[in-house]
Each structure stands twice: as structure tokens, then as C-alpha cells.
C-alpha positions, 0 to 999 in steps of 0.5 A: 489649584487654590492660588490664595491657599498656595501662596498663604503656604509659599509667602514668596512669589519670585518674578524672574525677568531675564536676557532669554529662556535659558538664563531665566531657566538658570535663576528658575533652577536656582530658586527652586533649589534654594526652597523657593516654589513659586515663580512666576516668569515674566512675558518681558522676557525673551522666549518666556513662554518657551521657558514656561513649558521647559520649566513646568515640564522639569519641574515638580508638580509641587513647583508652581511656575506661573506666566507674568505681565500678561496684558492680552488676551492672545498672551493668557491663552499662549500662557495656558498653552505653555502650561504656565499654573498661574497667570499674573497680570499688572492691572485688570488687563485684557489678559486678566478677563480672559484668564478668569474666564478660562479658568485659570488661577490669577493673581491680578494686580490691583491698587485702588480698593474700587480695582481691588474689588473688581479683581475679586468680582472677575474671580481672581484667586488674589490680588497684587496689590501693585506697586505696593512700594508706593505707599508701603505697608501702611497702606496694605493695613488700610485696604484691609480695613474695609476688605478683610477677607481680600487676600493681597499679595504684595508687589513691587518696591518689596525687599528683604528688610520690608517683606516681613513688614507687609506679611505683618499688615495682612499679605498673604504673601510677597511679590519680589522681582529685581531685589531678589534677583539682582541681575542674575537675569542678565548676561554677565549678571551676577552668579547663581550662587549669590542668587541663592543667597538672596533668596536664603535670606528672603526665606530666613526673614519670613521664617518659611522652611526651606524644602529644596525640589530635588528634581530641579536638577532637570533645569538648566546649570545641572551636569545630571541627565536630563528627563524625557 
């Protein structure tokens, strides 16, 4: 799997940080069916690795789901394990070596250009520049001066209104944890139903066709039959 072709596609990367595997389950359900087909499911939350595998087995293959905020190496191979398509670390962790090393697609954070640099030479397939809100889209533009080529996914601080703004710098895509999901994570958080407005939005605004996974009806919140 090509991560920097597939994010190019995709444009939005949503990180689902929840309360436990079967909320995070939920607001998987919901994204997919809203047309978003990347998520990534940070290890922050409770049983994310449970959810992982549920999801990745639910879940078409079209459907990437990837493990989050992996710092070590126990955590990139229990994220392999899972199954998850994709690893995304904070920072050129631990994790993130041996992701590269195991040959799984990872999308390594990064902010400086000597980190953006070290991220591609470990064989990241992109990298997060992370936190992209601290400096702002400007900032993106000027990494991508002397790094044309890098392929930079934007993360952190991004919001509907400024995701267009970062696409227009250079990302290849964005990165969006909790101004996509709200506290639909949360117990007693918000519905589903204003999950899935957000994310229609977020989609609008970067003009990204929206192809709903019908076999999303697997996860969580569906009254279908749930596949073997």
C-alpha cells in the first residue's frame, strides 16, 4: 500500500480519540459512512487496539484504518498485530523505527526540516507535520521551499475553515482529531448524526467526493447482522 498516493486521494485523515473500543467503534462507523476512508485510532484511547482489529475486519478493504500515537516499539508491533494498514507516530519515536523497519506504511510526525528529513530517510511514506496549528500554513509553504517533493500531511490545530488553506500550501492532505470529532468520542458526547455533519463539511470544503462503504453497516450502531 502506497500511503502518500492514498492519502493524496483521500485528503482527510480522521484521528478518533475515544472513552473505549466501542465509542471509537461508533464514530469509525459514522466517518465511513459519511465518505471519509481514512481513520486512524489513537493508542490514547482504551482498548484501541481491540477496536483496530474490529474495525479492519468490519470494514472494507477500501477503508484504511490506522493505529495513532504509536511511541514504542511493543506498541508498532501490537498495531501490526491488529492488523491496523497504517502506523502514525508524534515524532521520530521508537515506534516509528520499527514501523519502518517491519515495513509498515508510516506517517511519521515531524516539524522541523532536519526531522522532516530524518522521517523520509527512515522510509516514512509521509510525514505529519505536527503541530501544524503552531505556525500555520505559511509555514507548511516555507518547508516545502527547500523539500518540494516531501509529501506533508498537515496535523494539529486544523479545522474546517483552515484545511482548504494547508491543501493550498502543499499538503498532500490534512490530519483532523477533535474539530472533526467534537466529543462524539465521549460518553454522553455528542450524537452521531452531528459527527456526520461535520465530517460532510470537512469533505464540502475540500471539494472530496463522498463515496460512502456500505459494508460500514458491520460496526457498531447498525441493527444489520453482523458479518462472521
Amino acid at each position: 500500500m502506497n500511503l502518500r498516493e492514498e492519502l493524496t486521494e483521500r485528503k482527510v485523515l480522521a484521528i478518533i480519540r475515544a472513552d473505549g473500543p466501542e465509542l471509537a467503534l461508533r464514530c469509525v462507523r459514522t466517518l465511513v459512512e459519511a465518505g471519509i476512508t481514512a481513520l486512524e485510532v489513537s493508542l490514547t484511547t482504551p482498548g484501541a487496539l481491540d477496536a483496530i482489529a474490529r474495525a479492519r475486519t468490519r470494514c472494507p478493504a477500501s477503508v484504511l484504518i490506522g493505529a495513532g500515537t504509536v511511541l514504542t516499539a511493543d506498541q508498532a508491533d501490537a498495531a501490526r498485530a491488529a492488523r491496523a494498514d497504517f502506523v502514525v507516530t508524534p515524532g521520530i519515536t521508537p515506534g516509528a523505527r520499527r514501523s519502518a523497519a517491519r515495513g509498515v506504511p508510516l506517517l511519521c510526525g515531524a516539524l522541523t526540516p532536519t526531522e522532516v528529513v530524518t522521517a523520509l530517510d527512515l522510509g516514512a511514506g509521509a510525514v505529519k507535520v505536527f503541530p501544524a496549528g503552531l505556525h500555520g500554513p505559511g509555514y507548511l509553504r516555507e518547508l516545502r521551499a527547500p523539500l518540494p517533493h516531501a509529501p506533508l500531511v498537515a496535523v494539529g490545530g486544523v479545522d474546517a475553515r483552515t484545511a482548504p488553506e494547508y491543501l493550498a500550501a502543499g499538503a498532500l492532505a490534512v490530519g483532523v482529531g477533535s474539530p472533526l470529532l467534537g466529543s462524539a468520542g465521549r460518553e454522553g458526547g455528542d450524537s452521531q448524526d452531528r459527527l456526520a455533519a461535520r465530517a460532510a463539511a470537512f469533505l464540502d470544503g475540500l471539494a472530496v467526493p463522498r463515496q460512502p462503504a456500505e459494508s460500514a453497516a458491520a460496526l457498531p450502531g447498525r441493527t444489520r447482522r453482523e458479518r462472521p
